[in-house]
C-alpha positions, 0 to 999 in steps of 0.5 A: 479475497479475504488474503487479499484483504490482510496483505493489504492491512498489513501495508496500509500498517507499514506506512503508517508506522513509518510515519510515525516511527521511522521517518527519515531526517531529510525531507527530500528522502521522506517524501520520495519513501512516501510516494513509492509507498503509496504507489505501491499501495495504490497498484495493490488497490487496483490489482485487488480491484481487477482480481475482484472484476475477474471473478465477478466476470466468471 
């Protein structure tokens, strides 16, 4: 779990430096970037979660 847990760290640090350093100049674009991103981040969440369940569940 604890693998889990940097690789997460590690896409929760490359949203926020996109968004601090790398934004893009078209709003539009941005905003499509930050939802795929956040998607992601979210599906990493519940992939975690039901990981979690999997082995609480043994």
């Amino acid at each position: 779990m604890k693998i889990h847990l940097i690789i997460f760290a590690i896409l929760i640090a490359g949203f926020i430096s996109y968004n601090l350093f790398l934004e893009s100049e078209d709003g539009r674009l941005n905003t499509i970037i930050n939802i795929l991103y956040a998607s992601i981040l979210f599906g990493y969440i519940s992939f975690m979660a039901f990981t979690l369940l999997k082995k609480l569940k043994k």
